[in-house]
N, CA, C and O of each residue as an XYZ file, in Angstrom:
852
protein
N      -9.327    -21.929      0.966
C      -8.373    -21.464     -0.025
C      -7.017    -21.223      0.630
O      -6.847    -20.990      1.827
N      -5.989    -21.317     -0.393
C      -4.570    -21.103      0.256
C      -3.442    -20.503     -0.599
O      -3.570    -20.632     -1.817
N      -2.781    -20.114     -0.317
C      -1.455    -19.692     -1.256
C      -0.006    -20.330     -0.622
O       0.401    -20.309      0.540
N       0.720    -21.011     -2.071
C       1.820    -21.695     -1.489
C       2.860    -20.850     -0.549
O       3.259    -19.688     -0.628
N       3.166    -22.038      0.485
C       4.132    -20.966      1.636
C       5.181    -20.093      1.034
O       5.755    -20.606      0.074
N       5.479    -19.164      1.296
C       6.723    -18.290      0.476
C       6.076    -17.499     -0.512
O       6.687    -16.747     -1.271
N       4.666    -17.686     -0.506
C       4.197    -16.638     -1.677
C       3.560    -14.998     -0.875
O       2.735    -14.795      0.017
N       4.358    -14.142     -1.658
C       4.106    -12.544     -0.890
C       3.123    -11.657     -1.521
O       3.416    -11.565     -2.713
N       2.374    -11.158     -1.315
C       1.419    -10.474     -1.832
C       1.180     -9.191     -1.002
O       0.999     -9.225      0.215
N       1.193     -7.858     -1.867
C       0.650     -6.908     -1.082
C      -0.042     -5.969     -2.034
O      -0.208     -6.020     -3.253
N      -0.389     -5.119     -1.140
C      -2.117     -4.786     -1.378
C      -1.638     -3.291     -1.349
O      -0.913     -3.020     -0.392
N      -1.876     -2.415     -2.104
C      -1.507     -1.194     -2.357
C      -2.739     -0.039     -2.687
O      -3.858     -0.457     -2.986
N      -2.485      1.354     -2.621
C      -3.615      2.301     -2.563
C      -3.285      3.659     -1.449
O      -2.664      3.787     -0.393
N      -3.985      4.438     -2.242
C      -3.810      5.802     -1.448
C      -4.564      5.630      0.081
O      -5.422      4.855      0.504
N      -3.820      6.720      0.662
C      -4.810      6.444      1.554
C      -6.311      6.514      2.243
O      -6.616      7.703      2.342
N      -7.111      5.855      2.635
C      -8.264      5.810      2.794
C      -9.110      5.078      1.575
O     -10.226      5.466      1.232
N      -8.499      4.096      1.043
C      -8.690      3.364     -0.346
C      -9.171      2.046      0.276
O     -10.095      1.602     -0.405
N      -8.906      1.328      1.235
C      -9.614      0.699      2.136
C      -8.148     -0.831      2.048
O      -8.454     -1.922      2.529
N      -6.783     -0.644      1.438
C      -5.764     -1.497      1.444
C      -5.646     -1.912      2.927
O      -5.282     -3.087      2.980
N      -5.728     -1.658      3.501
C      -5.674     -2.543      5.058
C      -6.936     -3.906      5.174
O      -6.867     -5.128      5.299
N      -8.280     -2.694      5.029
C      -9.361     -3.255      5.139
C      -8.995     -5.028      4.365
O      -9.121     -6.081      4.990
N      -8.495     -4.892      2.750
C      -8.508     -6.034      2.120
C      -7.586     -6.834      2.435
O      -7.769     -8.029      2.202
N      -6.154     -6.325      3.146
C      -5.285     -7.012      3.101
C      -6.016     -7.634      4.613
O      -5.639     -8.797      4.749
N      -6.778     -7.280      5.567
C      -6.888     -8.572      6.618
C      -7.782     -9.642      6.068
O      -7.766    -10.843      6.339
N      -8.689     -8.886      5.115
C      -9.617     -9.959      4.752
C      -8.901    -11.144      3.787
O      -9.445    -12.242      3.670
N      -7.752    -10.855      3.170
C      -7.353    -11.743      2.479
C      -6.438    -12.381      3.440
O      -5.943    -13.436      3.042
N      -6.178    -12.069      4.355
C      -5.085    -12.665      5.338
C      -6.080    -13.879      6.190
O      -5.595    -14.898      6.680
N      -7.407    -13.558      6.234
C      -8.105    -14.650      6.859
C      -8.678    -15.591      5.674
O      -8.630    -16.821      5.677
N      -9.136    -14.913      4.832
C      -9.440    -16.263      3.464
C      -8.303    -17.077      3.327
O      -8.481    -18.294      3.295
N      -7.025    -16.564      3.229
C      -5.902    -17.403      2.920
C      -4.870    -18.562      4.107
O      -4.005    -19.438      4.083
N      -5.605    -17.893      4.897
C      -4.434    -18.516      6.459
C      -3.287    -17.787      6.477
O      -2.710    -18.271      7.451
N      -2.650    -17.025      6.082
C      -2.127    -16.083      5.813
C      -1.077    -15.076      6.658
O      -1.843    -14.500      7.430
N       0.191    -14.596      6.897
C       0.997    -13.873      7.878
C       0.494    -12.512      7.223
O       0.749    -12.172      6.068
N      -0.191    -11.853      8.057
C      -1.009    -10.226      7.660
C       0.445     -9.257      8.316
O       0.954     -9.390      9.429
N       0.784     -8.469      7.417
C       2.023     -7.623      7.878
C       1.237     -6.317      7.026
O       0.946     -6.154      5.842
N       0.999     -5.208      8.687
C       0.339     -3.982      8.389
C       1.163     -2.823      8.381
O       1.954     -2.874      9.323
N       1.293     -1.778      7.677
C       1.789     -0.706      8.140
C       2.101      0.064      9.291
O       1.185      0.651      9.866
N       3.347      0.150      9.734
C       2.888      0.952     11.047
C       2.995      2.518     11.350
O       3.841      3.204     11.924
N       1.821      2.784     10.742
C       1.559      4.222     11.131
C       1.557      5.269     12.229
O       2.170      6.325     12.391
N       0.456      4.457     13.070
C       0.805      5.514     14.854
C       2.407      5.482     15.109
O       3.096      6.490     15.262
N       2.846      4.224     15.126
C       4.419      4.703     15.914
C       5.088      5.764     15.153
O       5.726      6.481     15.923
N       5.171      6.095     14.052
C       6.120      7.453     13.224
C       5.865      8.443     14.254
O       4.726      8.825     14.521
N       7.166      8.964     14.977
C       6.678      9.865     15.572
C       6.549     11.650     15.188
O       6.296     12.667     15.835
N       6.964     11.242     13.417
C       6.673     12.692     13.109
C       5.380     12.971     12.166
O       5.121     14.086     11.713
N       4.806     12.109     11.993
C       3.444     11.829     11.179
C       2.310     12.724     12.001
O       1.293     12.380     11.399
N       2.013     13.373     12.702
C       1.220     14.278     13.349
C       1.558     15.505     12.767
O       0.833     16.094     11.965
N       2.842     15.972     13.229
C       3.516     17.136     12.771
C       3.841     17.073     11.677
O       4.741     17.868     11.405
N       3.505     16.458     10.870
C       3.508     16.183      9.225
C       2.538     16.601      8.523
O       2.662     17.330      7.539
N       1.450     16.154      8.989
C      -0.287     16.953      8.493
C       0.084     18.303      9.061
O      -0.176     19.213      8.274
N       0.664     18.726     10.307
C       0.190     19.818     10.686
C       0.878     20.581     10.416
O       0.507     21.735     10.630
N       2.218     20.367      9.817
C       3.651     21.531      8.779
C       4.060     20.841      8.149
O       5.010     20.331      8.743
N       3.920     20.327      6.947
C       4.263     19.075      5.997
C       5.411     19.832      5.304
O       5.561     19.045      4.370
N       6.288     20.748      5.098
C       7.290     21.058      4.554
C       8.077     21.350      5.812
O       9.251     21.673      5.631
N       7.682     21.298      6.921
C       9.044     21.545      8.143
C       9.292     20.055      7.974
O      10.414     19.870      7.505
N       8.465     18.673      8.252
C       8.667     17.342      9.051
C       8.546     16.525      7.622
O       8.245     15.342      7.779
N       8.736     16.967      6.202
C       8.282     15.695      5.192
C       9.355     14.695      5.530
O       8.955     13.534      5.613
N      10.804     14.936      5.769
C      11.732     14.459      5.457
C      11.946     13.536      6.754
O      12.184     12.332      6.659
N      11.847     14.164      7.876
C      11.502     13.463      8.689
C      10.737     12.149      8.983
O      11.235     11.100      9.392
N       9.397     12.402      8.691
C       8.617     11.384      8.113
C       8.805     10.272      7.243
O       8.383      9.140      7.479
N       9.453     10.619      6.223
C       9.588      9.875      5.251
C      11.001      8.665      5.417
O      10.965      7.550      4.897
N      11.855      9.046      6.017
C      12.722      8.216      6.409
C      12.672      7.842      7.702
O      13.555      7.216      8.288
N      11.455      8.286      8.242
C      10.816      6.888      9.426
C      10.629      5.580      9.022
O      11.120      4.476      9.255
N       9.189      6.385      7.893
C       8.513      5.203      7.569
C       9.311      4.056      6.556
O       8.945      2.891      6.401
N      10.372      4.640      5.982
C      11.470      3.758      5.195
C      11.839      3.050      5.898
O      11.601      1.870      5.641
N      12.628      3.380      7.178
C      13.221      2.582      7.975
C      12.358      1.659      8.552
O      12.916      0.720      9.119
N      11.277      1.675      8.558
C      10.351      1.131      9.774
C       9.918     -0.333      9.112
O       9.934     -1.470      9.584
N       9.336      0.438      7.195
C       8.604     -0.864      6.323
C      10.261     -1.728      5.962
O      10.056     -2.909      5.681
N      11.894     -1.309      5.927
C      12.497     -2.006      5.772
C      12.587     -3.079      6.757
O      12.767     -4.183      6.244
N      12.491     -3.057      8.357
C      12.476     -3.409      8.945
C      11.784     -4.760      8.995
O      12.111     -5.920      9.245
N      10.732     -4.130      8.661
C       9.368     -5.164      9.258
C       9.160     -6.058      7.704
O       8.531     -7.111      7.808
N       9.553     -5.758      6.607
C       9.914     -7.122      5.838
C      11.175     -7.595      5.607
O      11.358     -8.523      4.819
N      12.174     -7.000      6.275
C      13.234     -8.181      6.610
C      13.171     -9.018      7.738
O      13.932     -9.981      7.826
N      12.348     -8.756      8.607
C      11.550     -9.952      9.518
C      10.809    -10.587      8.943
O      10.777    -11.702      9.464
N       9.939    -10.495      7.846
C       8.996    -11.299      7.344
C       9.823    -11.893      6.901
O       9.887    -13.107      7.095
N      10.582    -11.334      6.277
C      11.465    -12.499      4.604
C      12.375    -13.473      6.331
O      11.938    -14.619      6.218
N      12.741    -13.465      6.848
C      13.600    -13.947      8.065
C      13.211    -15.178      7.921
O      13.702    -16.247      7.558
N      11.241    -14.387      8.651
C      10.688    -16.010      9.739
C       9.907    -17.036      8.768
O       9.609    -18.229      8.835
N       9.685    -15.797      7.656
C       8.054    -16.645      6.818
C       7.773    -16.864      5.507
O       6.709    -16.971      4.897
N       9.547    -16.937      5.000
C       9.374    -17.333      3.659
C       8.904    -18.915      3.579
O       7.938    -19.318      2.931
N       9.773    -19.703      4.355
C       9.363    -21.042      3.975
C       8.456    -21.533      4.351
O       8.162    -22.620      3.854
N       7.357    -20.790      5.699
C       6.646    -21.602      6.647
C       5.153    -21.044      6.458
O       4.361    -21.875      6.902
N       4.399    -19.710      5.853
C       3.385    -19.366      5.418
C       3.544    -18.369      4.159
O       4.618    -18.096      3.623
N       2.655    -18.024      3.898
C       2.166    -17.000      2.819
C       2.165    -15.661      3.260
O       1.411    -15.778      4.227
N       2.490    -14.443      3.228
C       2.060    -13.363      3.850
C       1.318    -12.087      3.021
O       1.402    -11.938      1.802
N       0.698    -11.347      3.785
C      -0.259    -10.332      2.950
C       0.210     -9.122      3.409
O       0.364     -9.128      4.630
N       0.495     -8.081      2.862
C       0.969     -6.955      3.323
C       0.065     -5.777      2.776
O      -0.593     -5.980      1.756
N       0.006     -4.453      3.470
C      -0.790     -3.149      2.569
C       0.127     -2.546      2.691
O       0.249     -1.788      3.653
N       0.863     -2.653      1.962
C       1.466     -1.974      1.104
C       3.257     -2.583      0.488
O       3.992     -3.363      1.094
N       3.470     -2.053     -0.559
C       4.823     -2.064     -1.074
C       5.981     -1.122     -0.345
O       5.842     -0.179      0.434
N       7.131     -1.711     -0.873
C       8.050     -0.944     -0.070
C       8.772      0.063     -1.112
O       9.514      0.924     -0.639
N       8.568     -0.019     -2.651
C       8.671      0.901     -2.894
C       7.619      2.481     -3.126
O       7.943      3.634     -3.409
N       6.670      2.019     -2.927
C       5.950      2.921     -2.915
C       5.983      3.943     -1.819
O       5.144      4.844     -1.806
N       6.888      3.851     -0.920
C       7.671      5.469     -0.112
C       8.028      6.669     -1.161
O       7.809      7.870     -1.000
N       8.655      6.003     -2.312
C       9.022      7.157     -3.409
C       7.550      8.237     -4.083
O       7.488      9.332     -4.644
N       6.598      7.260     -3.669
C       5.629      8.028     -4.402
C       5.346      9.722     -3.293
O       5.159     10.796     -3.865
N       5.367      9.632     -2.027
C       5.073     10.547     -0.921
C       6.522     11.233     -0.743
O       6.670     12.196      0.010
N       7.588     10.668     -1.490
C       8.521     11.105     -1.202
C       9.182     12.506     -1.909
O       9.854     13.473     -1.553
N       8.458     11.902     -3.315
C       8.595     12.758     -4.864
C       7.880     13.871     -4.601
O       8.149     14.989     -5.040
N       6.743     13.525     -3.715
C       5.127     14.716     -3.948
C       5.969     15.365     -2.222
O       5.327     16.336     -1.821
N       6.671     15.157     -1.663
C       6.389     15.969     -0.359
C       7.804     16.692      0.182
O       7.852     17.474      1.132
N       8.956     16.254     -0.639
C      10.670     16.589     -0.134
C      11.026     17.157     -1.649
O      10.933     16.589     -2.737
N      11.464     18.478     -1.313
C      12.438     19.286     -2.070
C      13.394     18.688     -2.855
O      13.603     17.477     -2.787
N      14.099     19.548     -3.725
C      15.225     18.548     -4.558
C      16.345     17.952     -3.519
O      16.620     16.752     -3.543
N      16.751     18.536     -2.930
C      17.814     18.234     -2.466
C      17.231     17.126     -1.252
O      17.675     15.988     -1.096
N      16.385     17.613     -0.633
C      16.147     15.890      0.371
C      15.440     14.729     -0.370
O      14.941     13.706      0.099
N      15.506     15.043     -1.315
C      14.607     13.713     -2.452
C      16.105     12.910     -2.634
O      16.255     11.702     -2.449
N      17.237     13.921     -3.062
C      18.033     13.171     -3.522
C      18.971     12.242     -2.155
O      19.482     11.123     -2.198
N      18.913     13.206     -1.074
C      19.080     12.283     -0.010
C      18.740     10.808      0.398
O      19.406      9.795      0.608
N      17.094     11.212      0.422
C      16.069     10.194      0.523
C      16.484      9.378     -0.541
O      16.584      8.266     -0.022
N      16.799      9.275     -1.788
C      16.763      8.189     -2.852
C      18.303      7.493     -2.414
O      18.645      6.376     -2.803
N      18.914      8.133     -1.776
C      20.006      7.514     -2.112
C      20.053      5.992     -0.831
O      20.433      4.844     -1.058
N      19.501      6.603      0.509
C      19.270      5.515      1.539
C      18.523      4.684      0.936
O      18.924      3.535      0.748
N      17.300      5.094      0.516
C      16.351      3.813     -0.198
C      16.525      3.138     -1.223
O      15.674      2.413     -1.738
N      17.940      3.363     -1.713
C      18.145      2.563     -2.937
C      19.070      1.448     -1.934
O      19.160      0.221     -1.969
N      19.593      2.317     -1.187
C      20.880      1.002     -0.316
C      19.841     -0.227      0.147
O      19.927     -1.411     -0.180
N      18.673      0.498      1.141
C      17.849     -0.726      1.263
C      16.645     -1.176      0.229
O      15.608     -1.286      0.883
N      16.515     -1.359     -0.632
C      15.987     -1.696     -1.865
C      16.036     -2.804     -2.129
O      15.043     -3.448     -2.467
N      17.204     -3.281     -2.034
C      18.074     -4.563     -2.323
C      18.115     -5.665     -1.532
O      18.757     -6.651     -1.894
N      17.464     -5.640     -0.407
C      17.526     -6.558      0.421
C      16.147     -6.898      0.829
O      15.885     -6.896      2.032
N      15.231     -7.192     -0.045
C      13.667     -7.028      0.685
C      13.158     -8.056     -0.717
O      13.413     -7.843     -1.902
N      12.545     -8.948     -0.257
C      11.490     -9.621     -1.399
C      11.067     -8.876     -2.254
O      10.969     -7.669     -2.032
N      10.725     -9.418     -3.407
C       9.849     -8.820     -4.638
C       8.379     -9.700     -4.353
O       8.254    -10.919     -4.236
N       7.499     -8.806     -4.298
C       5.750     -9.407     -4.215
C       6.042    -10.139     -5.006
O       7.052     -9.998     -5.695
N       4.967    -11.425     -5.142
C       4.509    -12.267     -5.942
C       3.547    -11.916     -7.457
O       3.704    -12.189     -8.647
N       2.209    -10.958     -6.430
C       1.731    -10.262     -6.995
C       1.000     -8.566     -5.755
O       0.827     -8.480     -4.539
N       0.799     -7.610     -6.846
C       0.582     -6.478     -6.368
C      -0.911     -6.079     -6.748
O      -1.453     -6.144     -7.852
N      -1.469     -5.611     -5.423
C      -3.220     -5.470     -5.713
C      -3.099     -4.374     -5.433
O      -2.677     -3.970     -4.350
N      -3.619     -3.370     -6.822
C      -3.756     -1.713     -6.582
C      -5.033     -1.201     -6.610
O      -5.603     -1.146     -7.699
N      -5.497     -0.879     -5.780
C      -6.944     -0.243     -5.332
C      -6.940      1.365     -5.960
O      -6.410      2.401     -5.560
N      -7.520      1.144     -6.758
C      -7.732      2.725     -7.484
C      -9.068      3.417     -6.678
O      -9.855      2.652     -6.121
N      -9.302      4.934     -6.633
C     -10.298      5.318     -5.992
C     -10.124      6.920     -6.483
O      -9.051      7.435     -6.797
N     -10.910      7.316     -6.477
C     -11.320      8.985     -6.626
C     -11.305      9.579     -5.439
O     -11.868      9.171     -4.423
N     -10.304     11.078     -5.626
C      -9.794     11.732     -4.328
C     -11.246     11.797     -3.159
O     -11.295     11.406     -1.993
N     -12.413     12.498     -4.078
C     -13.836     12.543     -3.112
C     -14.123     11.422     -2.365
O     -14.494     11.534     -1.196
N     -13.980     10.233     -2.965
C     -13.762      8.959     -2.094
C     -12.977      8.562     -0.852
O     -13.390      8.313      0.280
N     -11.782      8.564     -1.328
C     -10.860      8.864     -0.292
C     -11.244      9.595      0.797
O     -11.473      9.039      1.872
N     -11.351     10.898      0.630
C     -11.704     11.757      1.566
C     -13.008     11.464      2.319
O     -13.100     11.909      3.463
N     -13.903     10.850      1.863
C     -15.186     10.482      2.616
C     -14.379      9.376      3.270
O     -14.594      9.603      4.461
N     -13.668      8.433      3.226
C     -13.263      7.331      4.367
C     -12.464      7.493      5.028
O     -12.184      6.741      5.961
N     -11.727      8.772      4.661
C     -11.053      9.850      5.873
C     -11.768      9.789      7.027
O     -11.674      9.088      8.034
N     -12.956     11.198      6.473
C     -13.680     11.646      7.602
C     -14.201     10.842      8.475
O     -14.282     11.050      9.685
N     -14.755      9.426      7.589
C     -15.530      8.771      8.544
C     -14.734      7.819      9.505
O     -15.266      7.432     10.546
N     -13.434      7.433      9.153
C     -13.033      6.825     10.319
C     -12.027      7.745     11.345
O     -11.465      7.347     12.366
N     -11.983      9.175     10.705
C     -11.876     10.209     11.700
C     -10.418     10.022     12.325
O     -10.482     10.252     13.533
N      -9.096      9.675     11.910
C      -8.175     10.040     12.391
C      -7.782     10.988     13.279
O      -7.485     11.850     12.452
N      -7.565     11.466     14.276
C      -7.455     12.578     14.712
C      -6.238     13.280     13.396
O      -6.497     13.944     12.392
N      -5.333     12.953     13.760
C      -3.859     13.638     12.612
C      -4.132     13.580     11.458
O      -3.353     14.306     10.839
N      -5.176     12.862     10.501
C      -5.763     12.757      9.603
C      -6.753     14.092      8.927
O      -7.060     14.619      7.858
N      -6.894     14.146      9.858
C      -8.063     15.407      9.665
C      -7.629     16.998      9.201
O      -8.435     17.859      8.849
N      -6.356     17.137      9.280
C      -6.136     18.337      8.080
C      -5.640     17.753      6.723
O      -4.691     18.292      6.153
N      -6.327     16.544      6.136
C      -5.679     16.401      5.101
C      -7.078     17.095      3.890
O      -8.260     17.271      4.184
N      -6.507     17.317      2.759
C      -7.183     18.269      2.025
C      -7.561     17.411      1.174
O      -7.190     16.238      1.224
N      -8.477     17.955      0.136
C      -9.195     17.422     -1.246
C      -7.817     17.531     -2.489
O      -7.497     16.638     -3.274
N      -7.312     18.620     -2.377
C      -5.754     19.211     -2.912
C      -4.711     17.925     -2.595
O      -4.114     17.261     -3.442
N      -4.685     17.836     -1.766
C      -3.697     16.841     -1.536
C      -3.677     15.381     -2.191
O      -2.803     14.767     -2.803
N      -5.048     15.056     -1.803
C      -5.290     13.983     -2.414
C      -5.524     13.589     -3.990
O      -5.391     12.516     -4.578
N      -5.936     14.923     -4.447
C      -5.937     14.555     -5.994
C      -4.263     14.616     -6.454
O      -3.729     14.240     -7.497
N      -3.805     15.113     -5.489
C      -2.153     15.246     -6.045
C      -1.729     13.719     -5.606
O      -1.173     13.102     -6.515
N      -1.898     12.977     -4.327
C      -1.779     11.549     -4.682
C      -1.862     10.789     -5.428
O      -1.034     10.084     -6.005
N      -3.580     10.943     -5.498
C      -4.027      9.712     -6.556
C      -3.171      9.898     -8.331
O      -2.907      8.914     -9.021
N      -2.867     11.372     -8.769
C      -2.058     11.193     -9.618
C      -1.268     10.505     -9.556
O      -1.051      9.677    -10.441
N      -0.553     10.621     -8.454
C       1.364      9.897     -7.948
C       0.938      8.962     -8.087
O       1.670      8.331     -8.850
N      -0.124      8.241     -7.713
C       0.028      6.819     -7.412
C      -0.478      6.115     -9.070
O      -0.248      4.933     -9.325
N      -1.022      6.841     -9.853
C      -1.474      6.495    -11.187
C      -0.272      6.399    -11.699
O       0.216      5.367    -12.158
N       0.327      7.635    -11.629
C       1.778      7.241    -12.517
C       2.538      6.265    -12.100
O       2.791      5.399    -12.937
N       3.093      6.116    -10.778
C       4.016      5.206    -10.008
C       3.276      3.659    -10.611
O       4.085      2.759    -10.836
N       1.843      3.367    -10.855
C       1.877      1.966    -11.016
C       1.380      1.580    -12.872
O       1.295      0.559    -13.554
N       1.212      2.670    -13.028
C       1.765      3.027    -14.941
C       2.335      2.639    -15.560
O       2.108      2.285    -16.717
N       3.956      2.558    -14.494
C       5.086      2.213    -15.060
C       5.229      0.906    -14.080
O       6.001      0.069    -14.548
N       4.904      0.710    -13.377
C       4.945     -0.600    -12.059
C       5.733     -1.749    -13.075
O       4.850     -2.566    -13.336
N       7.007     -2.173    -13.765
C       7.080     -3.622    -14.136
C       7.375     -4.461    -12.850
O       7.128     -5.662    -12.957
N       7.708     -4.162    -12.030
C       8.764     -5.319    -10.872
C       7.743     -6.622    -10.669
O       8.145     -7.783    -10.753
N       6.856     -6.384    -10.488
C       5.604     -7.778    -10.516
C       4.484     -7.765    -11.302
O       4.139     -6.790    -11.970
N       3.665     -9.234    -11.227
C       2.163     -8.742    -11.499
C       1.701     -7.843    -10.821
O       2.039     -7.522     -9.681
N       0.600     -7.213    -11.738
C      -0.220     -6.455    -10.880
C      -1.775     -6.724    -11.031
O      -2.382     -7.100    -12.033
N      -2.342     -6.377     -9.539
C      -4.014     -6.530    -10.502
C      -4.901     -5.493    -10.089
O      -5.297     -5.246     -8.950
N      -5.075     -5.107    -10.811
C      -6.085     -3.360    -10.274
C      -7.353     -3.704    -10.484
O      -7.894     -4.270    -11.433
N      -7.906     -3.133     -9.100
C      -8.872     -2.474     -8.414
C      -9.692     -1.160     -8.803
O      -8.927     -0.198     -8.882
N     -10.973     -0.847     -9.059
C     -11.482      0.474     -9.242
C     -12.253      0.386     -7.976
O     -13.303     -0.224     -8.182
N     -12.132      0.739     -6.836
C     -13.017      0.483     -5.714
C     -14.283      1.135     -5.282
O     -14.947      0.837     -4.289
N     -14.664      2.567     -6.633
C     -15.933      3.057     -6.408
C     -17.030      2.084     -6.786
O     -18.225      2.255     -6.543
N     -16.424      0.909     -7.486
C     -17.424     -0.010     -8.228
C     -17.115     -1.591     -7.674
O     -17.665     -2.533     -8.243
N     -16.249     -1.802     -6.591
C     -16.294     -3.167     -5.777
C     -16.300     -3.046     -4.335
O     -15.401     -2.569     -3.642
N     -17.334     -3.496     -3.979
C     -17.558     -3.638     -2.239
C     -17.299     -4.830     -1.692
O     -18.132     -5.722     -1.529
N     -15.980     -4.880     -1.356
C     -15.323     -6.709     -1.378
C     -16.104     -6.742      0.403
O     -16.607     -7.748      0.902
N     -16.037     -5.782      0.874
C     -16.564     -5.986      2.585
C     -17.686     -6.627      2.442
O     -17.909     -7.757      2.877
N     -18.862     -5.551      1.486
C     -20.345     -6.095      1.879
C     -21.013     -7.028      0.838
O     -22.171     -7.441      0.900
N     -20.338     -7.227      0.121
C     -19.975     -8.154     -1.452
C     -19.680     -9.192     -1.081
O     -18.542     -9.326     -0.630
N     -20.547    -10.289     -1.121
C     -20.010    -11.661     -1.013
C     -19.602    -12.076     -2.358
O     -18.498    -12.604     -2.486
N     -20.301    -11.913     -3.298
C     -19.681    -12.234     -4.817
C     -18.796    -11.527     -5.085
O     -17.968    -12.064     -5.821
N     -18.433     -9.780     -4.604
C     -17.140     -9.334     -4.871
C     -16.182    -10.144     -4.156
O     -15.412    -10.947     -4.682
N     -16.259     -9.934     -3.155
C     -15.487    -10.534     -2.455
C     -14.563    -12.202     -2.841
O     -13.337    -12.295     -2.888
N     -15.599    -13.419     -3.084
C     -15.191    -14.465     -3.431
C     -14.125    -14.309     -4.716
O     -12.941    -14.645     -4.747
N     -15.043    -13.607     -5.905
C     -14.408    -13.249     -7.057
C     -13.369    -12.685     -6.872
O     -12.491    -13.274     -7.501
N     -13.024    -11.925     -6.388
C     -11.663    -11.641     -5.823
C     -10.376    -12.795     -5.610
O      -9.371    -13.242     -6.162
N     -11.084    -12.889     -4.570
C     -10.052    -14.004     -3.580
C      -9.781    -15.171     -4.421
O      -8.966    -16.037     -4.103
N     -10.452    -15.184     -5.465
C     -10.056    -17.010     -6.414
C      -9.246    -16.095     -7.670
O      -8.550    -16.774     -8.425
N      -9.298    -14.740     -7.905
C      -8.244    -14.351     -8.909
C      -6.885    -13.669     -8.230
O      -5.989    -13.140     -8.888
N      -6.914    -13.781     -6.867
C      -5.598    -13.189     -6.200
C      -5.088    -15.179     -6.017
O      -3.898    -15.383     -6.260
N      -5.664    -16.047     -5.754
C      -5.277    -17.115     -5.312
C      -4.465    -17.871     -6.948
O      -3.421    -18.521     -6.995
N      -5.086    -17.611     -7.743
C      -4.284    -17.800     -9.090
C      -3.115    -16.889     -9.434
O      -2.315    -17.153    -10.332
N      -3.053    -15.633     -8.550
C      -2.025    -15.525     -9.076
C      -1.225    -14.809    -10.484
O      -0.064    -14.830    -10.893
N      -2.605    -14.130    -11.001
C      -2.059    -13.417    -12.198
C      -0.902    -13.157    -12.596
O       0.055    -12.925    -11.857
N      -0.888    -13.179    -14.108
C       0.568    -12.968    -14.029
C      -0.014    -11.245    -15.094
O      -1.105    -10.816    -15.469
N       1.426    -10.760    -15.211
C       1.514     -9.337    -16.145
C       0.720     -7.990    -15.074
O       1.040     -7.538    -13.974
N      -0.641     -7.613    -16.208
C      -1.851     -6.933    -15.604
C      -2.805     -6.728    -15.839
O      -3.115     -6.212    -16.913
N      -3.765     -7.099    -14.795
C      -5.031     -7.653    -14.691
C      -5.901     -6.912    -13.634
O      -5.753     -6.814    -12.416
N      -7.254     -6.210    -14.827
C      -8.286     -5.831    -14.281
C      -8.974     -6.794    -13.606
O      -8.989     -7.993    -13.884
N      -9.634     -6.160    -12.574
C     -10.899     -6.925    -11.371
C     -12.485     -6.045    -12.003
O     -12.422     -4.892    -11.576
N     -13.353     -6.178    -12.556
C     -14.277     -5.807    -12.567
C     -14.963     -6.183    -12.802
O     -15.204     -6.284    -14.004
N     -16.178     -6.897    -11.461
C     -17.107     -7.501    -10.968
C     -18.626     -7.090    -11.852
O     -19.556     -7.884    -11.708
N     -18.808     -6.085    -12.583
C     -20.201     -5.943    -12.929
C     -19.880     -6.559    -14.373
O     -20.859     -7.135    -14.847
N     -18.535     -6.577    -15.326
C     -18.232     -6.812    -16.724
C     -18.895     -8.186    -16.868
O     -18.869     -8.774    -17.949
């Protein structure tokens, strides 16, 4: 299977929703340029779990700067020459941004991220992995982050809201949602395939995935 060169796709979800996990697997079904988040390098993301109202702001215009970065290299080298898969969107900083910075550094924060906004591809299409906070939190624990590990049950149901609303209103692309308590694309060979031949078409608007219907 393949997707025409120049076509962008990324893979979206709270965290511990397993969006990495899918975006390599679709990066090897497809032949694919896999562009991951880069999390360890933020160097205030430690001290973020561990005083999240001293370092939000901090944080948050790392990781802006970091995902602008790393898809204006993609859009650079690999629009014309492969396909690429990404976990995650670049606007979806606003969602951690809204839930974690005060009025006044929100309005800061919006104002840099609107300057770079404008200069970054629009996905082709957008794969949103829905999941229940208890979920989440079990693929926390088990792959055991160290800096990960003061994150709360609280927190996360306050995500998964953000991220319900943020793709509610989602028009900028297709989208195709995911309920992931009910698809095991890893140990799922029929999830899995079924998948990969409705991301390879390409949906257009928005479009449920659900493998038992």
């Amino acid at each position: 299977m393949s997707l025409q060169p120049g076509t962008y796709v990324a893979v979206e979800g709270a965290i511990g929703s397993g969006k990495t996990s899918l975006a390599k697997i679709l990066a090897g079904e497809f032949q694919s340029r896999l562009v991951l988040e880069e999390a360890e390098p933020n160097p205030f993301l430690k001290d973020f779990y561990r005083d999240p109202r001293r370092y939000a702001l901090q944080t948050q215009l790392a990781f802006l700067l970091s995902r602008h970065r790393q898809l204006c290299e993609t859009r650079q080298t690999d629009i014309f020459n492969t396909s690429v898969i990404s976990d995650y969107v670049f606007e979806k900083d606003r969602i951690f941004a809204a839930l974690n910075l005060d009025e006044r550094e929100f309005r800061l924060y919006s104002r840099v991220s609107a300057l770079l906004e404008g200069e970054l591809p629009t996905p082709d299409l957008v794969v949103y992995m829905q999941s229940s906070p208890e979920r989440l939190l079990t693929n926390i624990r088990i792959r055991d982050f160290e800096y990960e590990r003061s994150i709360t049950i609280e927190y996360l149901r306050e995500l998964c809201e953000a991220y319900h609303q943020f793709f509610f209103n989602w028009d900028r692309s297709p989208l195709l949602i995911l309920n992931t308590t009910r698809i095991d694309f890893v140990n799922n060979p029929d999830h899995r395939s079924a998948l990969v031949k409705i991301i390879e078409r390409l949906p257009q608007g928005t479009t449920y995935f659900n493998p038992e219907a």
